[in-house]
C-alpha positions as a Markdown table, in Angstrom:
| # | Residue | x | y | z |
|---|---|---|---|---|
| 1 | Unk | -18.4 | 10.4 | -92.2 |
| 2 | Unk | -19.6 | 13.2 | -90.1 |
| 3 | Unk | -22.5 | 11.0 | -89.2 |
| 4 | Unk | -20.8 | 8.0 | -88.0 |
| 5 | Unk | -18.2 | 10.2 | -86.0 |
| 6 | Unk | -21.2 | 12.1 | -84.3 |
| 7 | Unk | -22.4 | 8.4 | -83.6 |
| 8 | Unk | -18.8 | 7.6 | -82.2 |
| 9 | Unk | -19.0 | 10.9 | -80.2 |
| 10 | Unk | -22.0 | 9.7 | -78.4 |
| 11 | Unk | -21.1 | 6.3 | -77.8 |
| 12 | Unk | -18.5 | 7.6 | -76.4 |
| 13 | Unk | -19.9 | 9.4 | -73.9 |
| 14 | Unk | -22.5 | 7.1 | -73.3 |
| 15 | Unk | -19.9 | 4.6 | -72.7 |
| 16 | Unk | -17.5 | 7.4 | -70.0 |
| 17 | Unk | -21.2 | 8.1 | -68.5 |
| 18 | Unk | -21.6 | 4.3 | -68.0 |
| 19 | Unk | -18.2 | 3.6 | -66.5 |
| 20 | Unk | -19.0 | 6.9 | -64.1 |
| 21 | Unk | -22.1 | 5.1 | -63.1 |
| 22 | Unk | -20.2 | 2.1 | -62.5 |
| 23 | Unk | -17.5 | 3.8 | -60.7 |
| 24 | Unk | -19.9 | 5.6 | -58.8 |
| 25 | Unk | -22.0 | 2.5 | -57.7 |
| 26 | Unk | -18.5 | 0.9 | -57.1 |
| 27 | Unk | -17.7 | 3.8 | -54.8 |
| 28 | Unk | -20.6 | 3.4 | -53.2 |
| 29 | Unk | -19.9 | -0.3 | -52.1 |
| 30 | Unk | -16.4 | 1.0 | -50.8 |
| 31 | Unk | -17.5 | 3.8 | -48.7 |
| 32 | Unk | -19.9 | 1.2 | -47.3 |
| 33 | Unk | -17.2 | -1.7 | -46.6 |
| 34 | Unk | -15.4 | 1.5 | -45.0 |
| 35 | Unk | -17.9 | 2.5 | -42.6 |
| 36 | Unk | -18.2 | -1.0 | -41.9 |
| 37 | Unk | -14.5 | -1.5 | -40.9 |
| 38 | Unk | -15.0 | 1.8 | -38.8 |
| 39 | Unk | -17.6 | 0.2 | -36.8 |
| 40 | Unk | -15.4 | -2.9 | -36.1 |
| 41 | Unk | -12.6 | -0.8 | -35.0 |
| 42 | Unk | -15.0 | 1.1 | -33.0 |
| 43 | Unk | -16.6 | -1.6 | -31.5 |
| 44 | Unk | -12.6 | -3.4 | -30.6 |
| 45 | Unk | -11.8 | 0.2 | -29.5 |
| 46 | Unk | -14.6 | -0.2 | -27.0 |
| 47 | Unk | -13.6 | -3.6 | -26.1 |
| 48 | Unk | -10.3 | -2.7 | -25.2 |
| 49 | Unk | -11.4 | 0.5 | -23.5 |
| 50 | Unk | -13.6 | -1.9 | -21.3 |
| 51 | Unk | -10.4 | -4.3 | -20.6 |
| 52 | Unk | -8.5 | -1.2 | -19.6 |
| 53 | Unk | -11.0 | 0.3 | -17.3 |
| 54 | Unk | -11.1 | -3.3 | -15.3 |
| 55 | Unk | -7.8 | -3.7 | -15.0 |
| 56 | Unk | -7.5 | 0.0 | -13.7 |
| 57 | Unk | -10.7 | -0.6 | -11.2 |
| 58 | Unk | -8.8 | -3.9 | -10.2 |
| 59 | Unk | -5.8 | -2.3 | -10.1 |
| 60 | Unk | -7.4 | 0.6 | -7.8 |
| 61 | Unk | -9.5 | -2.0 | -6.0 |
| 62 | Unk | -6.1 | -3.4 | -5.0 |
| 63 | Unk | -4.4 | -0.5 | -4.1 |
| 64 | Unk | -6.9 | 0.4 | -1.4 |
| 65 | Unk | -7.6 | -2.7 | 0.1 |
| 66 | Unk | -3.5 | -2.4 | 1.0 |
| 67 | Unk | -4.2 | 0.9 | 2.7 |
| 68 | Unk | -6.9 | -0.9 | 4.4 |
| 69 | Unk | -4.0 | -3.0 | 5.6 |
| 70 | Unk | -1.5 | -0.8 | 6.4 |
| 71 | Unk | -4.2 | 1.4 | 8.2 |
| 72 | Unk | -4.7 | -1.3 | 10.2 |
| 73 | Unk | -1.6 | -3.2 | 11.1 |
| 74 | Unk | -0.7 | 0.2 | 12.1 |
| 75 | Unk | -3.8 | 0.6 | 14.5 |
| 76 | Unk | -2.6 | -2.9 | 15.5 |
| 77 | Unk | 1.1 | -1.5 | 16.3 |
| 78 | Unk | -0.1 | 1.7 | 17.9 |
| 79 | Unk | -2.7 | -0.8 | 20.0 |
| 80 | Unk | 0.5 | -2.9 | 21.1 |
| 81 | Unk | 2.2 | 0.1 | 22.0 |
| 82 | Unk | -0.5 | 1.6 | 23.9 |
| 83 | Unk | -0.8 | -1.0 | 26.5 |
| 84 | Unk | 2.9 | -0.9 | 26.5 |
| 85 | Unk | 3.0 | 2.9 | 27.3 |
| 86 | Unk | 0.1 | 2.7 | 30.0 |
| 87 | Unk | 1.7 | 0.0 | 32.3 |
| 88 | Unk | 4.9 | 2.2 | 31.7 |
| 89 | Unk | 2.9 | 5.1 | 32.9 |
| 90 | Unk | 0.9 | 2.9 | 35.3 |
| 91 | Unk | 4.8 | 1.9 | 36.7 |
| 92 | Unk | 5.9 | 5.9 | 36.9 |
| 93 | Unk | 2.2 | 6.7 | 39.1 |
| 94 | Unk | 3.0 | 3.7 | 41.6 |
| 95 | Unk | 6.4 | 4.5 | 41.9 |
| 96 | Unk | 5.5 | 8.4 | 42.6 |
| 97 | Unk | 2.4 | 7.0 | 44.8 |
| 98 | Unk | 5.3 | 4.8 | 46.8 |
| 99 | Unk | 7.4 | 7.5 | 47.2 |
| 100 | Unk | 4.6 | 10.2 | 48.5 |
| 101 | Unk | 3.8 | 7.7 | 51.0 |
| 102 | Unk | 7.0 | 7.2 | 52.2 |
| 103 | Unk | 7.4 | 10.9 | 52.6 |
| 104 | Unk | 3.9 | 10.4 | 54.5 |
| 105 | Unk | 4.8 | 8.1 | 56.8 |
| 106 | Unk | 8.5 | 9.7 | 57.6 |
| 107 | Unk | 6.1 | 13.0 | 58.1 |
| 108 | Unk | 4.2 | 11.0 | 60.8 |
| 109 | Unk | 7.2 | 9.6 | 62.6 |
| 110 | Unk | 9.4 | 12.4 | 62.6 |
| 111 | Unk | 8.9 | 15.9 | 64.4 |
| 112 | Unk | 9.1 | 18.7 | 62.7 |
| 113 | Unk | 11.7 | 21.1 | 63.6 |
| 114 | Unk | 11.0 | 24.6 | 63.5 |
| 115 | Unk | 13.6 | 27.3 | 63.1 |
C-alpha cells in the first residue's frame, strides 16, 4: 500500500504541476488580451485627445478671428468719428479765422484812441 500511495503522491503532484502550467500558460494569454485592450484604449484615448485639440484650435481659431472684427469695426467707428471731429475742429479754426479778421478789419477802419 505504501507503494501505490507514493504513486498517488506523485501523480498528484504531477497532475497540481500540470494544472500550474496550464494556469500559467492561461495567464499568459490574459495578460496578453490585457495589454491588447490597453493599446485600444490608448489608441481611442488618443483619438479623442485629437477631437478635443481641434475643437479647441477651432474654437480658438474663432475666438480671434472675432477680435479681428471687433478690432476693426472699431478702427471703422474711430475712422467715422475722426472725420467727424476734424470738420468740427476745421468749423472751430474758420470760425476763429472769421472772427480775427473781423477784428482786422475793424483795426484798419477805426483809429485808435490813445489815453
Amino acid at each position: 500500500m505504501g507503494e501505490s500511495q507514493s504513486r498517488y503522491s506523485i501523480v498528484e503532484r504531477l497532475t497540481q504541476v500540470k494544472l500550474d502550467i496550464i494556469t500559467a500558460k492561461s495567464d499568459l494569454k490574459e495578460e496578453l488580451k490585457h495589454k491588447e485592450q490597453k493599446i485600444a484604449e490608448l489608441k481611442k484615448d488618443l483619438e479623442n485627445w485629437n477631437k478635443d485639440i481641434e475643437e479647441d484650435v477651432r474654437r480658438e481659431k474663432r475666438n480671434k478671428e472675432k477680435q479681428i472684427e471687433k478690432a476693426v469695426q472699431e478702427y471703422n467707428n474711430t475712422k467715422e468719428r475722426l472725420v467727424d471731429k476734424e470738420k468740427t475742429y476745421d468749423d472751430k479754426v474758420k470760425a476763429i479765422d472769421e472772427a480775427l479778421n473781423s477784428i482786422e478789419e475793424i483795426s484798419k477802419t477805426s483809429p485808435t484812441i490813445q489815453p
